[in-house]
C-alpha positions in Angstrom: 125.5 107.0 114.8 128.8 106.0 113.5 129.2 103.9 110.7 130.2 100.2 111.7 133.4 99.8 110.3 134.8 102.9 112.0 132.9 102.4 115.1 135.5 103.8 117.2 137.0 106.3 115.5 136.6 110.6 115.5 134.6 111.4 112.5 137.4 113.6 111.2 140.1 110.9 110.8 137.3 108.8 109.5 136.4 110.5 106.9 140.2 111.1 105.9 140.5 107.1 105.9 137.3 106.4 104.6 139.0 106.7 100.7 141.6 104.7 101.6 139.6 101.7 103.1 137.5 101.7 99.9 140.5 101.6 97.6 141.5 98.4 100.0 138.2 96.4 99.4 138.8 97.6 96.0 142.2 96.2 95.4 140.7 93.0 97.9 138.5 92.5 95.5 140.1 92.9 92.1 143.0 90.3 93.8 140.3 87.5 94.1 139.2 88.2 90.4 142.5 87.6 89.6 143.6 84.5 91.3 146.7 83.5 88.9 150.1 85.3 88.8 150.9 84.4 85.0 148.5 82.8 82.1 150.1 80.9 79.6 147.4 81.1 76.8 146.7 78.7 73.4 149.5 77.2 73.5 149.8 73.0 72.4 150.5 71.2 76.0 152.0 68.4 75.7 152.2 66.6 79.5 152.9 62.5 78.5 152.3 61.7 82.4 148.8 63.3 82.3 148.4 62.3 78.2 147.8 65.7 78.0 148.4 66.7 73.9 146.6 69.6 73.0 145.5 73.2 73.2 145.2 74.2 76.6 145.8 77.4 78.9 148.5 76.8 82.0 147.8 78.9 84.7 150.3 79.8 87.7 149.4 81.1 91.4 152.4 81.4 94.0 154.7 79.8 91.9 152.6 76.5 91.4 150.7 75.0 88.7 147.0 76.1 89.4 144.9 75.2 86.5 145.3 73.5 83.0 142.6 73.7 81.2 140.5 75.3 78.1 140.1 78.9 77.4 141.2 80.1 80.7 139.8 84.1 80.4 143.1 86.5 80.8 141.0 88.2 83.2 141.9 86.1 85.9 145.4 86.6 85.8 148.1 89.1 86.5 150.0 88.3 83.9 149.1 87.1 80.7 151.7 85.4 77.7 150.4 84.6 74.4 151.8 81.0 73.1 150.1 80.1 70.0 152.0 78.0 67.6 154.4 77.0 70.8 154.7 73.8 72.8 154.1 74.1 76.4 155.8 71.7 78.4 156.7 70.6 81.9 160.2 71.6 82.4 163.1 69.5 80.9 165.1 66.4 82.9 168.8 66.5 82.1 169.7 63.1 84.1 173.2 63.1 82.2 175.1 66.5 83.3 178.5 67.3 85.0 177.6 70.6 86.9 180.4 70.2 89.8 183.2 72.6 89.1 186.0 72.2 91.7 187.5 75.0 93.6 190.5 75.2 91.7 188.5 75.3 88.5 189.7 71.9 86.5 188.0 69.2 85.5 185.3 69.8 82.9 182.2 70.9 84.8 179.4 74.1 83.7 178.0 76.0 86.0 174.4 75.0 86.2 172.5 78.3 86.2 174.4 79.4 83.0 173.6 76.7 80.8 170.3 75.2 82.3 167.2 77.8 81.8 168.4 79.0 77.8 167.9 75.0 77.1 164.4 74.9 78.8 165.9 72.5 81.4 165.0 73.6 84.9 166.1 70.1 86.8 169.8 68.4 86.0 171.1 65.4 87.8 175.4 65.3 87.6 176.2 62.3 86.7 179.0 60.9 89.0 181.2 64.0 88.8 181.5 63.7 93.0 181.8 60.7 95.2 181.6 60.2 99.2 184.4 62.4 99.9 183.8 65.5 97.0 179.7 65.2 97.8 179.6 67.7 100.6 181.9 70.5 98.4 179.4 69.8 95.5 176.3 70.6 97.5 177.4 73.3 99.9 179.2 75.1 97.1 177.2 74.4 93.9 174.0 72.9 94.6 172.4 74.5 97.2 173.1 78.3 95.3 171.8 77.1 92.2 168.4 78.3 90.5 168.2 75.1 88.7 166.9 72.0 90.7 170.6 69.8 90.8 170.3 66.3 91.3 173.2 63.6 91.7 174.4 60.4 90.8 177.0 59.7 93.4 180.1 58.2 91.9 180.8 54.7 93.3 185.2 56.6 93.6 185.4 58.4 96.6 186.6 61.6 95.1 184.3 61.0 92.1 184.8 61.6 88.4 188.3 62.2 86.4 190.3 62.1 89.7 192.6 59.4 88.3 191.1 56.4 90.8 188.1 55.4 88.3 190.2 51.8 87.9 191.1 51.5 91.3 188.9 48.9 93.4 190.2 50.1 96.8 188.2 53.8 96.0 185.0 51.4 95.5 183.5 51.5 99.0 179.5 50.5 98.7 178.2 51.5 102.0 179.9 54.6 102.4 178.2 55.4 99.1 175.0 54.5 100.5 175.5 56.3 104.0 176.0 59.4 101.9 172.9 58.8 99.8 170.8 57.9 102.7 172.0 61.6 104.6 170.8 63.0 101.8 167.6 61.7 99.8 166.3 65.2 98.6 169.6 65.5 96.5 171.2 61.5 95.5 168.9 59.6 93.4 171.3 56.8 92.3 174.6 55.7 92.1 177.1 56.2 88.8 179.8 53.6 87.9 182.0 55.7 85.1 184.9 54.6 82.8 185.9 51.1 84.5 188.6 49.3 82.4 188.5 46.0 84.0 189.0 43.6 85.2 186.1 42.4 86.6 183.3 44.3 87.2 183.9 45.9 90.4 183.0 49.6 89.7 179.6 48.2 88.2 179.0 46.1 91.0 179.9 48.2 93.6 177.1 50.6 92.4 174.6 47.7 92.4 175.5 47.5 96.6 175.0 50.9 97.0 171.7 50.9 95.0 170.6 47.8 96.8 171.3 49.3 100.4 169.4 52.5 99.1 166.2 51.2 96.8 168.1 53.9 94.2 169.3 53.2 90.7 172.6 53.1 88.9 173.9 54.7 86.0 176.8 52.6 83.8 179.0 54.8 81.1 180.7 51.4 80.8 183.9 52.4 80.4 186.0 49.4 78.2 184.9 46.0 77.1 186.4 42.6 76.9 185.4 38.8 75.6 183.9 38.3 78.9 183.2 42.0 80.1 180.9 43.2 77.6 177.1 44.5 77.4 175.4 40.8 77.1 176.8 39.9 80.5 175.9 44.0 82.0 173.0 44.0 81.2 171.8 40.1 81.9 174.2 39.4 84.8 175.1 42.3 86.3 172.4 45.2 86.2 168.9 45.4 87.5 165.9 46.0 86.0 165.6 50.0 86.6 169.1 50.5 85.8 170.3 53.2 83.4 172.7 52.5 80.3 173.9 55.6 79.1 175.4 56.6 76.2 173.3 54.0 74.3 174.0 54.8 70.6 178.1 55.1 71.4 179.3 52.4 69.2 182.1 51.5 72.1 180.3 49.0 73.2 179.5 46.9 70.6 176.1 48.0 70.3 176.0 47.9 66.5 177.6 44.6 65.5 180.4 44.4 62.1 177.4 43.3 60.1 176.0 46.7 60.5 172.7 45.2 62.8 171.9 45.9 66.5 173.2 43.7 68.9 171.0 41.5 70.4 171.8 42.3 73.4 170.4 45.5 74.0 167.1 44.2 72.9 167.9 41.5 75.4 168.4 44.2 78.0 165.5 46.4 77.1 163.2 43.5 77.8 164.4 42.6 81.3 164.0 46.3 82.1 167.5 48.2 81.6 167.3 52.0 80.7 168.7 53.0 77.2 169.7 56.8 77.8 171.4 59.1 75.5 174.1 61.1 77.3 175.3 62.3 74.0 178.7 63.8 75.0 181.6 65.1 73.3 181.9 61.3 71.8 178.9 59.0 73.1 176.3 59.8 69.4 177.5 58.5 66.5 174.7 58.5 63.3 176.2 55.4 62.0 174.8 54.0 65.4 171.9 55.8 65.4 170.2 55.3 62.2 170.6 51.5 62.2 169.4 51.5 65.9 165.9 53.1 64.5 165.2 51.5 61.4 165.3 48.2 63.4 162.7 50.2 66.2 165.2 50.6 69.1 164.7 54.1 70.2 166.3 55.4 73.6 164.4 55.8 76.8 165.4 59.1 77.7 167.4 62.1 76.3 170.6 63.8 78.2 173.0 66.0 77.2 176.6 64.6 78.9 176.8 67.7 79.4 180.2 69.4 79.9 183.2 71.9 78.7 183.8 69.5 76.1 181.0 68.6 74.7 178.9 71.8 74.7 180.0 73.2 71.8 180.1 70.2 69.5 177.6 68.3 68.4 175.8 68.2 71.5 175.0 71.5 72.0 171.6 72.1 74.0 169.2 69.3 74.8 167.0 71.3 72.6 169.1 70.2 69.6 169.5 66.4 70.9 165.8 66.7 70.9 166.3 67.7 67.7 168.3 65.2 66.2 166.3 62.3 67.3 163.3 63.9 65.4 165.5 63.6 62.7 165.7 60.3 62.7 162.0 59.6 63.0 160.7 60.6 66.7 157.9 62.8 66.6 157.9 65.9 69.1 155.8 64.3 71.5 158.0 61.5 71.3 161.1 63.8 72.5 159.2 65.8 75.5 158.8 62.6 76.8 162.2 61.3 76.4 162.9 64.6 78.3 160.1 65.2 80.7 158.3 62.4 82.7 160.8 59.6 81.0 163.6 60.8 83.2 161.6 61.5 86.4 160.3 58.2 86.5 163.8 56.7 86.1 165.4 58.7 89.0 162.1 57.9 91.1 161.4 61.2 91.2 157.3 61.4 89.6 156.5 64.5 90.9 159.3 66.1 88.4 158.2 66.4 84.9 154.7 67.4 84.9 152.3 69.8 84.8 149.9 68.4 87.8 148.4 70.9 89.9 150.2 71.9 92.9 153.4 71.2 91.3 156.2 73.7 91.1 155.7 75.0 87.8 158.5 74.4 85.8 157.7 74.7 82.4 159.7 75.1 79.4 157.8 76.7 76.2 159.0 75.3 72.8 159.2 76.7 69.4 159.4 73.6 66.0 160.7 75.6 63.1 160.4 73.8 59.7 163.4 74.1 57.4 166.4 72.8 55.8 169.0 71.9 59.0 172.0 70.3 59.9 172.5 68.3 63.1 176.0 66.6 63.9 176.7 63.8 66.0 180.1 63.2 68.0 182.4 63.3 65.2 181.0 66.1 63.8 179.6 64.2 61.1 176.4 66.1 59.6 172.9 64.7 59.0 169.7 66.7 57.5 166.8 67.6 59.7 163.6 69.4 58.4 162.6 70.5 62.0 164.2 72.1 65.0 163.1 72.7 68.2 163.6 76.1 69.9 163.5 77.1 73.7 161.6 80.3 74.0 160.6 80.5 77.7 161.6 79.1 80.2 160.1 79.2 84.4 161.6 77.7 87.3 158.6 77.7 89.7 156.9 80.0 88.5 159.6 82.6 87.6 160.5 83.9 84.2 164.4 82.3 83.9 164.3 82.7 80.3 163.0 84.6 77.8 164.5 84.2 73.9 162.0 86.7 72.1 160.3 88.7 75.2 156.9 86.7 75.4 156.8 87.8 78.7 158.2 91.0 78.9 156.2 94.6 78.2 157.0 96.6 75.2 159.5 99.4 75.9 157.3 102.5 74.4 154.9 101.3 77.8 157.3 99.9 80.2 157.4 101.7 83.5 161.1 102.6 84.0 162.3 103.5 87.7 163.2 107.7 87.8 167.2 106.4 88.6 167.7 104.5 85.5 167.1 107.9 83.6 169.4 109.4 85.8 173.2 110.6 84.0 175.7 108.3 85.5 178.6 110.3 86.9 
């Protein structure tokens, strides 16, 4: 009688297959021991939307978060990478970015790819760079090749940011903003007024249209202020509840009065529900801003970088080292992975960003706090003492290794299995 699983088959080429159908059920079954692709092991989670804050394993199947949770064994996964003493976290918001750079190659915008993963940032949002008419270029030529999730703020200008027509009314159209935004929902989470001198508050209020046509927000770098333009009125008269004021500790604005106190105002606006965001820039952080704004309690919302050609070599640097700078100041690192993780996805209304739920993509930045003597500087290069300073050591964009500072996840050389042509002499 032949054996069931071969029922139909000539002994002879049975018993040739036979070996190779065992090391199938073997392989079948070693795969279900192991359900996880990678293992992050003993590392502190910190996940504010869950109010997760302690040791915890993070494991990773098909490029998803599968399981957090205690003493995961490292048999069940492929792939297993040791963080004790490191932060896990969800992946880092950027909601403050100018990633468009135009086809001739002016204008100030970073590619996102090559600045994104070595910060621990796997999702930035531009902020305003491209309006209506630039929108399409932006997404067919930057966005969709990206690694990084890119998000935008649609300028309320047509042809968007540093164009020269940021003070021009007539380049202010509200509905075609929102017909834009509305043909594409998986991409434009709000609406950016930029740089507006006045006067009146067209640019701001155009952005309000579009973000009441579209249930979106809008983002105000508020450009210059007058007797009657100024943050009292934006933020009580002319804002929404929702809406996002970057660069909060600029000092343009008036947000530190001569007397050296906090204006009222933003305290005014906090409590009727305006945003207070970083978007530390090339000249948007100033410590003589900053350090009055905490010792009277007023810390930001959410942390962004303003990040451009300018502004990345300053002060600014990574949003690693604004994370940084604010922990200087007196935020505590839990503090700063929310101001960076589920902070910013709530305020672009995107919630299943900035997490480590199950099932979703698992974007996850692991972070290193070294304690030491440093030196932070703020927009004028002015220099401030820190004794902590947070590192990005690895970073994964759904599931895949983008960034890897010290080689937690890579195999030692002595054992790694190199492919015959790399040994090869090059002729």
């Amino acid at each position: 009688m032949r054996p069931a699983v071969f029922p139909l088959v000539p002994d002879f080429i049975r018993r040739a297959a036979a070996p190779a159908f065992v090391s199938l059920l073997l392989a079948g079954a070693l795969a279900a021991q192991t359900p996880y692709d990678l293992l992050l092991k003993n590392g502190h989670v910190i996940d504010p939307k869950n109010n997760i804050d302690r040791v915890e394993d993070v494991a990773i199947s098909n490029g998803k978060i599968a399981r957090v949770a205690p003493n995961i064994a490292a048999s069940q996964a492929k792939q297993t990478v040791d963080a004790t003493g490191l932060y896990v976290t969800p992946g880092l918001i950027d909601i403050h970015t100018h990633v468009y750079v135009w086809q001739d190659m002016a204008g100030e915008g970073v590619q996102p790819d090559a600045f994104s993963f070595r910060s621990g940032v796997t999702t930035m949002v531009d902020a305003g760079s491209s309006g209506a008419d630039s929108f399409a270029d932006f997404r067919d030529r930057i966005i969709k090749h990206s690694k990084t999730r890119v998000l935008a703020f649609l300028n309320i200008v047509h042809a968007g940011m540093g164009t020269g027509h940021e003070n021009d009314p007539a380049q202010m159209d509200f509905e075609a903003a929102a017909r834009v935004a509305k043909a594409n929902p998986d991409i434009i989470v709000g609406f950016k007024s930029a740089h507006y001198a006045g006067p009146g508050w067209a640019s701001v209020d155009g952005a309000v249209k579009a973000g009441n046509l579209t249930g979106l927000p809008v983002m105000v770098d508020f450009g210059q202020i007058t007797a009657t333009r100024n943050i009292n009125a934006l933020f009580l008269d002319h804002l929404r509840p929702g809406d996002i004021y970057t660069h909060c500790f600029s000092g343009h604005r008036d947000e530190l009065l001569a007397t050296g106190k906090l204006n009222p105002a933003m305290e005014a606006g906090r409590k009727r529900g305006i945003i207070f965001d970083i978007g530390f820039g090339a000249g948007s952080f100033y410590w003589y801003v900053a350090v009055p704004a905490y010792a009277e309690h007023f810390y930001p919302d959410s942390i962004s970088s303003d990040l451009h050609t300018s502004s990345m070599n300053g002060g600014m640097k990574t949003i690693p080292n604004v994370m940084s700078e604010l922990m200087s100041l007196g935020s505590s690192v839990q503090d700063v992975v929310r101001m960076t993780t589920s902070a910013p996805a709530k305020e672009i209304h995107h919630p299943q960003l900035g997490n480590l739920d199950p099932g979703a993509d698992a974007d996850i930045a692991v972070l290193r706090v070294e304690h030491g003597n440093f030196g932070y500087l703020d927009s004028a290069l002015a220099r401030k003492s820190g004794t902590e300073k947070v590192t990005c050591e690895l970073t994964l964009r759904a599931g895949k290794v983008m960034w890897d500072l010290n080689g937690l996840a890579s195999q030692d050389w002595t054992t790694f299995p190199y492919q015959k042509h790399w040994l090869q002499p090059q002729k």
